[in-house]
C-alpha positions, 0 to 999 in steps of 0.5 A: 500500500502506498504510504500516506503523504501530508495534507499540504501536498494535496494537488488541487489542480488535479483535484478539480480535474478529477471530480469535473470528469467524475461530474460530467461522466457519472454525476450529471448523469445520475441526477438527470435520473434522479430529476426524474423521480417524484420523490416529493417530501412527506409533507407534500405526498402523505403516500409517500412510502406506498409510491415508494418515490423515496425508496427509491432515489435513496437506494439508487444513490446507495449503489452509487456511492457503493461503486466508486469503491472508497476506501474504508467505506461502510454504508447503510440505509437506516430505517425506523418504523413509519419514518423516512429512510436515511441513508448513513456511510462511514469512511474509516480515517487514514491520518495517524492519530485522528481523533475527530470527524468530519460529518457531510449532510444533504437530503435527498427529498425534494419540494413540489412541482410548482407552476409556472416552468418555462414552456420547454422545461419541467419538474421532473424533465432533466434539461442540461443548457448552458451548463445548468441542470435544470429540474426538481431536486438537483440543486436542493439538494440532490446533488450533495451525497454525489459531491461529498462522495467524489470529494472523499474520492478525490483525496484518496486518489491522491493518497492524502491523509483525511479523517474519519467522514461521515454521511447523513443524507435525510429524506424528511428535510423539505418537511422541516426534518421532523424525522431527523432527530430520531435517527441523530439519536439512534446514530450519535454512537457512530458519528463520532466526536464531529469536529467539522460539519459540511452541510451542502444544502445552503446558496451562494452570493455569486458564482464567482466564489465560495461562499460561507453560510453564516446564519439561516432564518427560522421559520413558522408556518400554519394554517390560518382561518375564518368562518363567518357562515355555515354555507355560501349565500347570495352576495346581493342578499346578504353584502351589508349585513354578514362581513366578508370573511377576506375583509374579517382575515385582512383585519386579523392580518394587520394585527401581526404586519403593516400592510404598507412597509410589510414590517412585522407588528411584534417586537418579539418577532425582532432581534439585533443583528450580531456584530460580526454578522452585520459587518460580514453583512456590510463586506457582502453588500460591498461585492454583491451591490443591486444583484441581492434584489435584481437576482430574483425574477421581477414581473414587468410590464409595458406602459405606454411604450416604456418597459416597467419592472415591479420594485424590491422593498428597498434598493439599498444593499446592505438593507436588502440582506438584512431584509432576508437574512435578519428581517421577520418576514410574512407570506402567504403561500396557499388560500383555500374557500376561494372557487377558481375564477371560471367558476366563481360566482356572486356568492359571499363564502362562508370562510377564507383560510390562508396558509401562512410562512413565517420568517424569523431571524436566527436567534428568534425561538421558532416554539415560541413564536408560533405560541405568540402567533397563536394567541396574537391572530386569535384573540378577540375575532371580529364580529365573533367570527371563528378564527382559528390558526393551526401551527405545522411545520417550526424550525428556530434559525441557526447562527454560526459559531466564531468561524476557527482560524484553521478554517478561515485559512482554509476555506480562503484558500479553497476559494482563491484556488478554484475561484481566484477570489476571496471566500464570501460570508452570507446569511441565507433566508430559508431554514436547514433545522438539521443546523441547530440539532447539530450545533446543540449536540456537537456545541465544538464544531465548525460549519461549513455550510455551503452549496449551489443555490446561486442567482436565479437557482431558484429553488422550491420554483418553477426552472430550478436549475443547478450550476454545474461549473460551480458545483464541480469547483464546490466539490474541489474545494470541500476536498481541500478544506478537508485535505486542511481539517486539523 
């Protein structure tokens, strides 16, 4: 057997050559395949486990893994009665007195179709143009146990030392990871003492460097509604006299945003933006400027002759990251009560109901949050109404730990390698609830939360797409922190 050689030696241009070939001949085909399947989350397919969707992008990813025959390598699919599958590796450590472990997350469940898909792509149709991979899935986050994997591969091949490695990769996080915990608990006993967590499941700024993750939003979401009548009844006869069940929700609203700024009422919703996060924030807006909020997929129209486009909340940069980094936030994601428009007639409905997606800034408990929303959206209904909110899925946010100067080094040097520009530091707006379970059980580690959601990436939409070039560099440099995990 060859003998081992240091870290340092790590050939990172060979490195980034070896997993592009592994991406373009093994990766982007697998998740073409992988595009293909509806492996909707739970919370989006009650009958998941009877369509067996789940099932089977796990054991397909599996018998991947298995055939690129790493060194070391134990890998399982780990399964409780009534949840969903996780699929769980252990690589062996080859560096003499490694003590500590590097464990690598991704989840393989995806989000729901969505409309509005260009006329030529679709959900679970794989388009490769222009070096995206567009469909469900491949960018959140299915791309992440193959990354990991020809990361690992890549140090091997090169004879570098690494540490014990572990994989997670869930099947339960587009539904918040309510199956998670269980399985953390069940596997503690191997997962080791976790020195470094490298979680594949974030964005990135740009595709022109590494990206850091540095704080992710909490979110609480429920199901909010008001019933004013037993049945729909003529809104000639009965206008004037019985309230609107919208105008009763739009009055419930305002009691927890102002309709005019879109602030949320609360202060306890609030927080302050740690220091080090608002000056991470600060050298962000420097390098990102108006592409925070030109990013997104603005409506335009044409008004007398002159091309219009619909505005973002504020233009300044510095504020817009805030805004969707730190900032609670309020959407309504779903309504029910209301008929289609075709068939839509001149009746006053007996109720509205909205499905409602609460954003709350990292250090804001999500438990805690929905108690408040609660009692908040209840209390006191108008015209005593019946108001009802039901909370479903909760996750508080995460913030990181003070970045170890061996990462820092490390993910600066990664970045300038395979990108020629300094590693960034960016808050996201979504929620990785794995984060805090982590963060509460291994409270030492360092995170390395990274991944491929860039500029109009758009994932849980229509035409989600993965950068390819960029995840192939991504997957080069976690090899290279890795190659550096003291």
């Amino acid at each position: 057997m060859n003998a081992r050689v240091p870290s340092a030696a790590l050939d990172c241009a060979q490195a980034l050559h070896q997993v592009s070939d592994l991406w373009d001949a093994q990766i982007v085909p697998c998740l073409q395949d992988y595009i293909r399947v509806p492996a909707k989350s739970p919370m989006f397919d009650a009958q998941w486990a009877e369509h067996g969707y789940i099932d089977s992008v796990v054991r397909t990813t599996a018998a991947w893994i298995e055939a690129q025959k790493i060194s070391g390598l134990r890998l399982g699919i780990v399964r409780l009665e009534g949840r969903t599958p996780v699929l769980f590796f252990e690589v062996a450590a080859t560096r003499a007195r490694a003590t500590q472990t590097v464990l690598m997350y991704g989840h393989l469940d995806k989000q729901p179709e969505f409309s509005g898909w260009r006329s030529d792509l679709g959900p679970w149709s794989p388009v490769l143009e222009d070096g995206k991979l567009y469909g469900r899935g491949g960018a959140d986050d299915g791309y992440a146990a193959y990354a990991a994997v020809a990361a690992i591969a890549a140090l091997q091949t090169q004879n570098v030392e690494h540490p014990r490695i572990v994989g997670l990769i869930e099947t339960c996080e587009e539904s918040g990871s309510y199956d998670l915990l269980p399985y953390i608990d069940l596997l503690k006993p191997r997962l080791g003492d976790v020195g470094l967590v490298v979680c594949l499941d974030s964005g990135a700024g740009n595709y022109d460097q590494l990206w850091l993750t540095s704080s992710l939003r909490g979110m609480a979401s429920g199901v909010l509604k008001v019933e004013i009548l037993t049945e729909g009844v003529h809104s000639g006869d009965a206008s004037g006299l019985v309230p609107s069940s919208f105008r009763i929700m739009r009055q419930v609203l305002d009691r927890l945003e102002d309709s005019a700024s879109g602030r949320l009422l609360p202060a306890s919703f609030h927080c302050e933006v740690p220091p080090e996060r608002l000056a991470q924030a600060r050298a962000t807006a420097a390098i990102l400027g108006d592409e925070i909020y030109k990013r997104f997929p603005w409506a335009h129209y044409d008004c007398a002759g002159a091309t219009t486009f619909a505005l973002p909340t504020t233009t300044d940069p510095l504020q817009a990251l805030l805004n969707r980094t730190w900032a609670p936030t309020l959407s309504v994601t779903a309504a029910d009560g209301f008929p289609d428009l075709g068939n839509a007639g001149n009746v006053l409905r007996p109720y509205s109901a909205f499905k409602l997606s609460l954003r709350l800034p990292p250090l804001i408990a999500a438990d805690v949050a929905v108690q408040q929303l609660k009692a908040l959206l209840e209390d006191n209904a108008p015209y005593q109404a019946r108001v009802t909110f039901e909370g479903a899925a909760s996750a508080t946010g995460w913030n990181a730990p003070t970045t170890a100067p061996w990462l820092e080094s490390a993910l600066s040097a990664a970045s300038q390698t395979h990108f020629g520009a300094p590693c960034g530091y960016i808050g996201q707006g979504g929620t990785i609830p794995l984060m805090n379970i982590l963060s509460q059980g291994f409270p030492q580690a360092q995170m390395m939360i990274c991944g491929v959601l860039g500029p109009k990436s758009n994932a849980h939409g229509p035409n989600e797409f993965l950068h390819v070039p960029y995840a192939k560099k991504l997957t080069a440099a976690v090899a290279q922190v890795i190659a550096q995990f003291p």
